[in-house]
N, C-alpha and C positions, 0 to 999 in steps of 0.2 A: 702712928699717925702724926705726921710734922705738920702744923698749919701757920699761919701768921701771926696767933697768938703768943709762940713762942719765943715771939722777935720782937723789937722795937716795931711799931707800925705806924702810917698814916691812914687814912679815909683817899679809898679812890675818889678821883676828881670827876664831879659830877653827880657820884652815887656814894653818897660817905657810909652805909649801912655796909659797905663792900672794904676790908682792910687791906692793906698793901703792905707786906712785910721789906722795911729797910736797910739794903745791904747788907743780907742774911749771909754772904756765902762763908763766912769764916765759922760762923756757928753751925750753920746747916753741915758743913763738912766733917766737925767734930762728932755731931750727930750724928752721920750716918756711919763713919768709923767705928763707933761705939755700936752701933747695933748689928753693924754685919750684914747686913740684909740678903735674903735672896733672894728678892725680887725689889724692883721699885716702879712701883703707879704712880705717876706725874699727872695734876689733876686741875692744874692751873698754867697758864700762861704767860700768868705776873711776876714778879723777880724770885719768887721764890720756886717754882716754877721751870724759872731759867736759872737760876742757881744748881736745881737738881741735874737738869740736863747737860749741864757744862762737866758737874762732878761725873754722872754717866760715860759720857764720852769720850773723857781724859781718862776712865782707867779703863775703858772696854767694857763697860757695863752692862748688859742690855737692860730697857727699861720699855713699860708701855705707856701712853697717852691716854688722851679721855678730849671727845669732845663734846662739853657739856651744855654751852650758850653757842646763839649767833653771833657772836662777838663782831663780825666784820659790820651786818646791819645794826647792830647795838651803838657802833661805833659811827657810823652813817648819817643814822638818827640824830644822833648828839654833836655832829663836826659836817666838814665841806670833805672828808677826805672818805677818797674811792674807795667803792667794796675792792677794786681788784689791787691794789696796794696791803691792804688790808689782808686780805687771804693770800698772797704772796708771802707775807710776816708770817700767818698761820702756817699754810706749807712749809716752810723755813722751819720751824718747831717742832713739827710734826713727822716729818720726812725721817727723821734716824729712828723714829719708835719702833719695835719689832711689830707692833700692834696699835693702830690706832682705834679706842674702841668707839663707838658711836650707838647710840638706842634705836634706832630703826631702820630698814631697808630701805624707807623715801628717804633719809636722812644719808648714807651710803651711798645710793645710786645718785644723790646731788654732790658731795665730796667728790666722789670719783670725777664727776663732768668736771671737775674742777681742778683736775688735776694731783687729790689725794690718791697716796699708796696705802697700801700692809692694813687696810679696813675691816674689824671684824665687829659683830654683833655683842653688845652687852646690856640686855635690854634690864627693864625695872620690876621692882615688885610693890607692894605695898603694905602696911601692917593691918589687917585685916580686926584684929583684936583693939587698934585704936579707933578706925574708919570704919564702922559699921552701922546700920540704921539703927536711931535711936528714937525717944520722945522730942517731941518738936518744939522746946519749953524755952530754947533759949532768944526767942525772937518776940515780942508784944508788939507783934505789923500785922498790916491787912495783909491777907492770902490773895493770889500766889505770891512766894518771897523769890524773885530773882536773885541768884548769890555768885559773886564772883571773889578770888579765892587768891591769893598771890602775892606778888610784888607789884607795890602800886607805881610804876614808871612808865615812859614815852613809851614804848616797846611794846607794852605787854596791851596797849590800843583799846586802855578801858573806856575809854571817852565814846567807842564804838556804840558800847553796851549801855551806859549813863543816858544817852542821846536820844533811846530807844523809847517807843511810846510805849508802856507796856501798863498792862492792871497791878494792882497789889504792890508789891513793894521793891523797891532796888536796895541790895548789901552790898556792900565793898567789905570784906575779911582780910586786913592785911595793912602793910606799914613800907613808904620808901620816899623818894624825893619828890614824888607827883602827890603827898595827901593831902598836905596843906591846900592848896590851887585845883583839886578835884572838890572838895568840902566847899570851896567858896562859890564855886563854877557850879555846881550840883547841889543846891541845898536842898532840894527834896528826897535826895539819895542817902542811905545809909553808912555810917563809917564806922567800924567797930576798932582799928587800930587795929594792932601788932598782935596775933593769937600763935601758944606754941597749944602742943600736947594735946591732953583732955580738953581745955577750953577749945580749942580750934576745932574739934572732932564734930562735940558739939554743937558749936555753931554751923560747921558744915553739915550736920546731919539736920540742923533744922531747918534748911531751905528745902525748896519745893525743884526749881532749875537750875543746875550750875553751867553758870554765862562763862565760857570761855571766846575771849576775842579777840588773842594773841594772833597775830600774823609772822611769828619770827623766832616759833618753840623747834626745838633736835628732840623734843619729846612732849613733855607739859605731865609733868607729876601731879600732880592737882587733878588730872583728867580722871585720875584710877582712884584717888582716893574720895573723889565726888561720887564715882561711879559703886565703890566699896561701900558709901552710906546712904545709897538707894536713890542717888538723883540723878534724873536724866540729865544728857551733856548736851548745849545748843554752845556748837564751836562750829568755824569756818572752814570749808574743805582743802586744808592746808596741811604740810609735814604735820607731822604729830598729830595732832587730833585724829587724819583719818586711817593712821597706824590704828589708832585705838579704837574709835567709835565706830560701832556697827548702824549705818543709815537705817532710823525707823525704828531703829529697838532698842536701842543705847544712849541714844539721840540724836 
C-alpha cells in the first residue's frame, strides 16, 4: 500500500482532512521498481494517483481504477465549474484501466450513461466483529437518538437531517470542514467529533435511527455498518442507499 503519507504532502483545498501527496513521481517510481508488483490498484485521482498511471502506461502495465467518491458533484458543490468538464478529467483517467471498479450496479449503469468503459462490480463488506448491536450506554439523551455517522461536509447534506422536526435527540458522529458552523447553526444537535474503532462502534450502536442524507454516495459505507449494529436506515432514494436498503424492513 503506497498512500500520501509516504511523501511530502499538503491539505487538499477546501477539505484539509483529505492529504495531497507532492510531486511523488521520482519516489513513487523507486517504489514501485523495488516491489515488482503484479498487479497495481490505483485508488485515487490526486497526483499520486496520476503519478501511478503515467509509470503504468510508459512501461505497458496494466493496472485497475476504483471509483470511490462523486468527485465531479463534490467538485460542483464547492466551485462554478461544470459536472461535464469534470467527468471528461474523470474519463481521461479512467479510460486506460483494464477495470474500472465501482460498488453498485445504479452506480455502473450512471458511469456508462456517461460515457465510462471496462466497469466491473467490487462491491463492500463490513466488519461484523466491530459493528454489532451492542448496550446503548454511550449516549445520556432523551430517546429516540437520531444518529448520523460520517464526514461532516457540503455534500454529504447533513443540514437535511439537523432541520428535521424530530422527538428525542439529533447526533452528529464524525469530524470535517462543516463542524465548526454546523455546532453554531444547530446548537440543539449533538456533536461527538472525530470517532475511529471501538469508540465509533459504540456510539453507532447506541442510536436508535441512522439518518443518512447524502444525495451524492457511489455507495455510503456507513449504511452497512449502521445496519451491522441493529439500526434501521432513513436515507433518500438515491444510488447507494437504495443498492442497499430494503424499503420497510431495513429502512
Amino acid at each position: 500500500m503506497i498512500g500520501p503519507d509516504r511523501f511530502r504532502n499538503v491539505p487538499c483545498p477546501t477539505y484539509p482532512e483529505i492529504r495531497l501527496a507532492l510531486f511523488p513521481g521520482r519516489r513513487l517510481r523507486r517504489l514501485l521498481e523495488e516491489a515488482k508488483p503484479h498487479a497495481i490498484h490505483i485508488s485515487t485521482e490526486g497526483p499520486l494517483g496520476l503519478s501511478a498511471r503515467r509509470w503504468c502506461l510508459k512501461r505497458g502495465f496494466p493496472f485497475t481504477t476504483t471509483f470511490h467518491t462523486q468527485f465531479p458533484e463534490y467538485v460542483q458543490l464547492r466551485s462554478s465549474i461544470p459536472l461535464f468538464l469534470t467527468y471528461r478529467m474523470m474519463r481521461w483517467f479512467h479510460d486506460p484501466a483494464t477495470t474500472l471498479m465501482v460498488a453498485t450496479p445504479t452506480l455502473r449503469r450512471r458511469l456508462e450513461s456517461r460515457g465510462f468503459s471496462n466497469l466491473g462490480i467490487w462491491s463492500r463488506g463490513v466488519n461484523t466483529e466491530l459493528f454489532r448491536p451492542r448496550d446503548k450506554d454511550a449516549f445520556d439523551l432523551p430517546r429516540p437518538i437520531f444518529l448520523y455517522m460520517g464526514r461532516v461536509a457540503i455534500e454529504k447534506n447533513i443540514e437535511a437531517f439537523l432541520k428535521l422536526d424530530l422527538p428525542g435527540s439529533k447526533v452528529v458522529v464524525g469530524g470535517g470542514p462543516d463542524l465548526e458552523m454546523l455546532k453554531k447553526r444547530y446548537p440543539g444537535a449533538h456533536f461527538t467529533g472525530y470517532k475511529t474503532g471501538e469508540d465509533l462502534a459504540r456510539h453507532v450502536a447506541a442510536g436508535d435511527v441512522f439518518v443518512f442524507p447524502s444525495l451524492t454516495e457511489t455507495f455510503g459505507l456507513v449504511i452497512i455498518e449502521a445496519l451491522a449494529c441493529g439500526l434501521p436506515v432513513a436515507a433518500f432514494p438515491v444510488q447507494g442507499p437504495i443498492d442497499i436498503i430494503e424499503n420497510g424492513v431495513t429502512g
